[in-house]
C-alpha positions as a LaTeX table, in Angstrom:
\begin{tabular}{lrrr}
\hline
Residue & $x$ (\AA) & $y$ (\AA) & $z$ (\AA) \\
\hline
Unk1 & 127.97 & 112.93 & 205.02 \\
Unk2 & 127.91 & 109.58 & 206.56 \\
Unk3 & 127.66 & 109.54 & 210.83 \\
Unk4 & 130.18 & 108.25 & 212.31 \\
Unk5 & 130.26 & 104.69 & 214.16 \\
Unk6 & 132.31 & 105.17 & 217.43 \\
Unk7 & 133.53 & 102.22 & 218.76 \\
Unk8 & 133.41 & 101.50 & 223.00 \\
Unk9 & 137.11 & 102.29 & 223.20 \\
Unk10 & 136.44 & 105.51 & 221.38 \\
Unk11 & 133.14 & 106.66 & 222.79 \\
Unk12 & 135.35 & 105.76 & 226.53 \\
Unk13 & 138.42 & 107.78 & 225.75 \\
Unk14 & 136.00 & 110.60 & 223.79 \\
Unk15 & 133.99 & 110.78 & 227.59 \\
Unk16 & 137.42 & 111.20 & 229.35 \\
Unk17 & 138.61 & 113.90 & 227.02 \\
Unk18 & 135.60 & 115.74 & 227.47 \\
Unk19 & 135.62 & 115.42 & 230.94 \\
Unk20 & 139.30 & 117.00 & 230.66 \\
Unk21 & 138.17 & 119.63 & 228.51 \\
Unk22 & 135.46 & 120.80 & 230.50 \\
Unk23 & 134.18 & 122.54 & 227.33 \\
Unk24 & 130.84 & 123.51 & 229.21 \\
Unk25 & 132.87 & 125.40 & 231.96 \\
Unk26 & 133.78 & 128.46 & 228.88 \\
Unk27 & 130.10 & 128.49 & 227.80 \\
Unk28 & 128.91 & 131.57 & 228.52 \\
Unk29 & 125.22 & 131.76 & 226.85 \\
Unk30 & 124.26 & 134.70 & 224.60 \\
Unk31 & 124.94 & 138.36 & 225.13 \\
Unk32 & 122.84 & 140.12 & 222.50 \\
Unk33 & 118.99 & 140.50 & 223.15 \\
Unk34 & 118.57 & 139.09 & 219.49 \\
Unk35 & 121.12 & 135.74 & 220.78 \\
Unk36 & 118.95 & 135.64 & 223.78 \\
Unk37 & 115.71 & 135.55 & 221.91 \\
Unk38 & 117.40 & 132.59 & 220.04 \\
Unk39 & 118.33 & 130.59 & 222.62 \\
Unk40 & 114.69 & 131.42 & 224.71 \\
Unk41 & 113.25 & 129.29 & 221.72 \\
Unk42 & 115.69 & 126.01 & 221.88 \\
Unk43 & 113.59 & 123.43 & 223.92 \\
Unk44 & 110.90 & 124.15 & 220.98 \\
Unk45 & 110.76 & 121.20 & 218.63 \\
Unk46 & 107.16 & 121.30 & 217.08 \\
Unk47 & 105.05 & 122.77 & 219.40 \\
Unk48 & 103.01 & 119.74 & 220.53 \\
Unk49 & 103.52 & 119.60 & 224.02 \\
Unk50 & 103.89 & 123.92 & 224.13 \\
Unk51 & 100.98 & 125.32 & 226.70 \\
Unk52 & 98.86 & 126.60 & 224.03 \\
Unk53 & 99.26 & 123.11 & 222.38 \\
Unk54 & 97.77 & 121.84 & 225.56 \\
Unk55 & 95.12 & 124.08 & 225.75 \\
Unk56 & 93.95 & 123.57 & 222.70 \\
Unk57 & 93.56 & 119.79 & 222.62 \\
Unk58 & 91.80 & 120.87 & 226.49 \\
Unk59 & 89.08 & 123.05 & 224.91 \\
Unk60 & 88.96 & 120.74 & 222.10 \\
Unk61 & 88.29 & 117.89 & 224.16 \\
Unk62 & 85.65 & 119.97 & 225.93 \\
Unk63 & 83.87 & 121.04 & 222.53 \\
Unk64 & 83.64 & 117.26 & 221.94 \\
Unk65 & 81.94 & 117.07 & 225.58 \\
Unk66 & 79.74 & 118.98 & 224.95 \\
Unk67 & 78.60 & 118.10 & 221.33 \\
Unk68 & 78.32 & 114.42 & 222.65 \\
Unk69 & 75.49 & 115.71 & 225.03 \\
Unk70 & 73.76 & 118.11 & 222.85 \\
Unk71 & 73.74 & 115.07 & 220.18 \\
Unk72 & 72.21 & 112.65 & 222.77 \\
Unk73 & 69.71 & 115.73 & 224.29 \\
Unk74 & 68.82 & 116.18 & 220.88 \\
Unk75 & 67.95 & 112.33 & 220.23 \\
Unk76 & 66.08 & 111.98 & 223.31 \\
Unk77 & 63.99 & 114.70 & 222.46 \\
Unk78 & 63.01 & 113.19 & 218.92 \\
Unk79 & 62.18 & 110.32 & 220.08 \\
\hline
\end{tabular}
């Protein structure tokens, strides 16, 4: 299906009817522990910026720390 192309007038009188509508106003969220454990996961996209994302590219970063200086500890000592 091809999206749609909304023109100003349209995407303007869309707004207002929205704004009349109030759709957001009967949302109610999800009643059922199964619908809640649904909804607990919708700001997910890919996981990249998740905590344990994050902590991994932290303890990743510190592995390369620390390889760095047991590389250069090992070259000083050879030479």
């Amino acid at each position: 299906m091809a999206p749609r192309f909304w023109t100003l007038e349209q995407r303007i009188q869309q707004s207002e009817a929205i704004r009349r509508w109030m759709p957001w106003r009967a949302s109610s969220g999800p009643k059922t522990a199964e619908g809640k454990a649904t909804a607990s996961q919708n700001a997910i996209k890919h996981g990249g910026r998740g905590s344990t994302a994050q902590q991994l590219e932290k303890l990743l970063s510190l592995m390369k720390r620390d390889r760095v200086a047991v590389d250069k500890s090992l070259n000083d000592r050879d030479k």
